[in-house]
C-alpha positions in Angstrom: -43.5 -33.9 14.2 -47.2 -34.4 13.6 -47.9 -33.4 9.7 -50.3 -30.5 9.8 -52.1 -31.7 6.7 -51.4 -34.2 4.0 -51.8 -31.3 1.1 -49.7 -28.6 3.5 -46.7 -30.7 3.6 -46.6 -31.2 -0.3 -47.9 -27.7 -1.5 -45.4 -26.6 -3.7 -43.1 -23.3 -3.9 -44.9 -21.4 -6.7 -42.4 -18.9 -7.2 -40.1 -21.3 -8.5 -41.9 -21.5 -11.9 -42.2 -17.9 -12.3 -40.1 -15.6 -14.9 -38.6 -12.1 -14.2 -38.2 -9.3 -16.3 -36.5 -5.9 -14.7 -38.8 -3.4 -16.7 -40.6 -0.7 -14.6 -42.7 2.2 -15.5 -42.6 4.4 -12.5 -46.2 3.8 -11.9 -48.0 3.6 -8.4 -49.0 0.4 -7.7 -52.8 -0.4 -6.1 -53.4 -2.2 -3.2 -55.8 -5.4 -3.9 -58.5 -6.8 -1.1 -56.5 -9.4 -0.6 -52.9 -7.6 0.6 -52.0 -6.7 4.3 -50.9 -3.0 4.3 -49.1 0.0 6.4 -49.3 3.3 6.6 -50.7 6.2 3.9 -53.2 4.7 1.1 -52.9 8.1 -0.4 -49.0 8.4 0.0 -47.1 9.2 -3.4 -45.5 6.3 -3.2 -45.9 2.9 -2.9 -43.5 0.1 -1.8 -44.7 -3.7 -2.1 -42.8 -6.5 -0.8 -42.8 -9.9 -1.5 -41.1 -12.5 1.2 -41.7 -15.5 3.0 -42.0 -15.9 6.6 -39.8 -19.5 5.4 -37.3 -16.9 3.9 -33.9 -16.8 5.5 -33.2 -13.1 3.7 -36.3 -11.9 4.4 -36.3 -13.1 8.3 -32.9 -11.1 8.2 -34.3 -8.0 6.2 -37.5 -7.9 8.8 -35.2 -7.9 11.4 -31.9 -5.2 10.4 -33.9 -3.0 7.9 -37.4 -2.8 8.1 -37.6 -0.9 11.9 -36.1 2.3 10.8 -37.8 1.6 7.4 -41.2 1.4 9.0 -39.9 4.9 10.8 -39.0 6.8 8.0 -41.1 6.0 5.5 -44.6 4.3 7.1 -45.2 5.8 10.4 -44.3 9.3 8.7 -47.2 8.7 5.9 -44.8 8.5 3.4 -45.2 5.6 2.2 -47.8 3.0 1.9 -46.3 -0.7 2.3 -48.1 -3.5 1.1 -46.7 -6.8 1.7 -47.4 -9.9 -0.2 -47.1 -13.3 0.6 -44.8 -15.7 -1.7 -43.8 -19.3 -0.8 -40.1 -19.6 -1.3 -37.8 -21.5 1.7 -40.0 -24.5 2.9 -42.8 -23.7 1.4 -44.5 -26.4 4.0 -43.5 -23.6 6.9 -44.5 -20.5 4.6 -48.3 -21.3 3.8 -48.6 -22.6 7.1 -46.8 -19.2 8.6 -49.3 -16.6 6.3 -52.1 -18.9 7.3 -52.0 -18.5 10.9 -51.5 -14.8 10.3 -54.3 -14.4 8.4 -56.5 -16.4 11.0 -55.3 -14.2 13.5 -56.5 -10.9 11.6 -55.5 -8.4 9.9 -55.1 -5.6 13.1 -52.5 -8.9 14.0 -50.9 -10.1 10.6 -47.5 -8.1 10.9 -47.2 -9.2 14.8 -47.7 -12.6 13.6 -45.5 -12.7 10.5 -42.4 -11.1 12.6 -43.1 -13.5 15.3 -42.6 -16.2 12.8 -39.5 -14.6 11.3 -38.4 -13.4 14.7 -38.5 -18.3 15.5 -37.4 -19.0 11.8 -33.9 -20.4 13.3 -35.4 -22.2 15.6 -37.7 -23.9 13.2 -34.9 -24.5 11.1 -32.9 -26.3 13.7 -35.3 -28.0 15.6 -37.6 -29.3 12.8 -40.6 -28.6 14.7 -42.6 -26.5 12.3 -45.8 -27.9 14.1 -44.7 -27.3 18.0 -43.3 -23.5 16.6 -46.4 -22.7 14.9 -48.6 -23.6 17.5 -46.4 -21.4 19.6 -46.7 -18.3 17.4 -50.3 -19.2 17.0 -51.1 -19.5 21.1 -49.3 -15.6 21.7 -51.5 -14.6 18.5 -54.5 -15.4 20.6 -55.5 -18.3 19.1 -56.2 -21.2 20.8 -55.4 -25.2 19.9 -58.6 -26.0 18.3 -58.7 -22.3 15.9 -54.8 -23.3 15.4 -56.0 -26.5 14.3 -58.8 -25.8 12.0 -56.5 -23.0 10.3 -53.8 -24.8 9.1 -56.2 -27.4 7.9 -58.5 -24.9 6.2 -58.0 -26.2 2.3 -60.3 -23.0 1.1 -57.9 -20.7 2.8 -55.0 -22.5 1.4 -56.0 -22.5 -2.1 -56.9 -18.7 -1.8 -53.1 -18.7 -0.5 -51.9 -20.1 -3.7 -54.0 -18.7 -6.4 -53.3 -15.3 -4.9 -49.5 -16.0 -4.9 -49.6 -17.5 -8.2 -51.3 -14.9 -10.0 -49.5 -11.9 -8.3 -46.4 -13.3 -8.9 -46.6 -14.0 -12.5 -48.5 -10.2 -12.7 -45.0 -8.6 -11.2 -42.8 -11.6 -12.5 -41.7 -12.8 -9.0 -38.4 -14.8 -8.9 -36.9 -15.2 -5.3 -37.8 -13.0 -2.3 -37.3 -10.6 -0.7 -38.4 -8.4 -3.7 -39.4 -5.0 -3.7 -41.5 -3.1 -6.4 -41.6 1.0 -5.6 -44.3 2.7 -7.9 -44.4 -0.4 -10.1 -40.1 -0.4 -10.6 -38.0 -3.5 -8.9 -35.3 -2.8 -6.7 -32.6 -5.3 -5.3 -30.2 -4.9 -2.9 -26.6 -5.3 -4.1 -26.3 -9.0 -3.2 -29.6 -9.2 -4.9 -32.1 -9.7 -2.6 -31.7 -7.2 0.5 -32.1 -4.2 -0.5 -30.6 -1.6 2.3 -32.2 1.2 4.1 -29.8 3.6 1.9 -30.9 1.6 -1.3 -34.8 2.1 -0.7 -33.7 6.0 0.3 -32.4 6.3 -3.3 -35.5 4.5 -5.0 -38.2 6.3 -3.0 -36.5 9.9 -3.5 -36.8 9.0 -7.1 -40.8 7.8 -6.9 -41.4 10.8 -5.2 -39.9 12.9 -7.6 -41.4 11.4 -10.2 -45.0 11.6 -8.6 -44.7 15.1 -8.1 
C-alpha cells in the first residue's frame, strides 16, 4: 500500500481523549456550517450522529437501522439528521474516508460515506485503504488526480480535526456510534447501536417535549 500522506497515516483518533457525561436538557440542537444534514431544518426534532466511516458498529448501524430510519423519520420531515464526523476505528481510513466525501460535495457526502461503510470489510481484510479509497473515490466522480490532491489536502485535514475536536469535547464524545436527540444521548442496549425501536422511544419523547 502506497501511504497517502506522511501526516494521514499518523493523525490520531481524537475521540479517544475525550470525557462523557450522560446529562441532557431536552433542548434542540443547531446545525453548524460545517455538518452534512437530512431532511426538515425546521423539524421539532433533531437527531445528530456521530460515527466513523472506520467504525465497525457504525458500518453495521448504516447498514440494518438507518434505511427505515431515514423512512420514518427524514424523508417524512420529521426529523432533521445531522451527522458528524469522529475518528474512532483506524483513524488513518476515517479522515481519509470524510475527506473524500467532502471533496466529492455535499449533494454526494452520504453516497460517499455509505459507499465507504458499504467496503469497510474489505478494507479491513485486504489492507488496501489506498486501492479502496480510490475506488469509492472514482464511482464519486472524482478522478485520480482530484483523489490525489484530496487526501493530501493538509488545510482540509486540519479543518477535519479541529472540527472533530471541538464538537466532541462540546457534546463529550466517547466511542461512536452516538446519538444526541434534542441535546439528550441515547445508546443502544449494547451501548453503541441504538435500534430503530430505541430511537422510536427517544423521538416520541422530543417530540413531546417540543410541543
Amino acid at each position: 500500500m502506497r501511504p497517502l500522506t506522511r501526516r494521514l497515516l499518523t493523525v490520531a483518533a481524537l475521540s479517544a481523549t475525550l470525557g462523557m457525561t450522560l446529562a441532557g436538557c431536552d433542548k434542540k440542537q443547531a446545525a453548524s456550517a460545517d455538518d452534512m444534514t437530512l431532511g426538515n431544518a425546521n423539524a421539532k426534532v433533531t437527531v445528530v450522529e456521530y460515527a466513523s466511516t472506520a467504525c465497525p458498529h457504525c458500518a453495521r448501524w448504516n447498514a440494518d437501522v438507518f434505511p427505515a430510519f431515514k423512512t420514518k423519520y427524514i424523508d417524512t420531515g420529521r426529523v432533521h439528521y445531522v451527522a458528524r464526523e469522529s475518528l474512532t476505528g483506524d483513524p488513518r481510513l476515517a479522515a481519509a474516508g470524510f475527506l473524500i466525501a467532502r471533496c466529492a460535495g455535499k449533494d454526494k457526502y452520504f453516497q460517499v460515506v455509505d459507499a465507504l461503510y458499504r467496503a469497510q470489510e474489505r478494507i479491513y481484510q485486504s489492507g488496501d485503504i489506498r486501492g479502496e479509497l480510490q475506488g469509492v473515490a472514482l464511482a464519486a466522480g472524482l478522478n485520480e488526480a482530484q483523489f490525489n490532491a484530496c487526501v493530501n489536502d493538509e488545510k482540509a485535514l486540519k479543518a477535519l480535526n479541529d472540527r472533530i475536536e471541538r464538537q466532541g469535547k462540546e457534546d463529550k464524545i466517547t466511542g461512536t456510534p452516538t446519538f444526541i436527540i434534542n441535546g439528550k444521548k441515547v445508546h443502544g442496549d449494547d451501548g453503541g447501536e441504538a435500534s430503530l425501536a430505541e430511537l422510536d422511544a427517544a423521538i416520541a419523547q422530543a417530540e413531546a417535549a417540543a410541543k
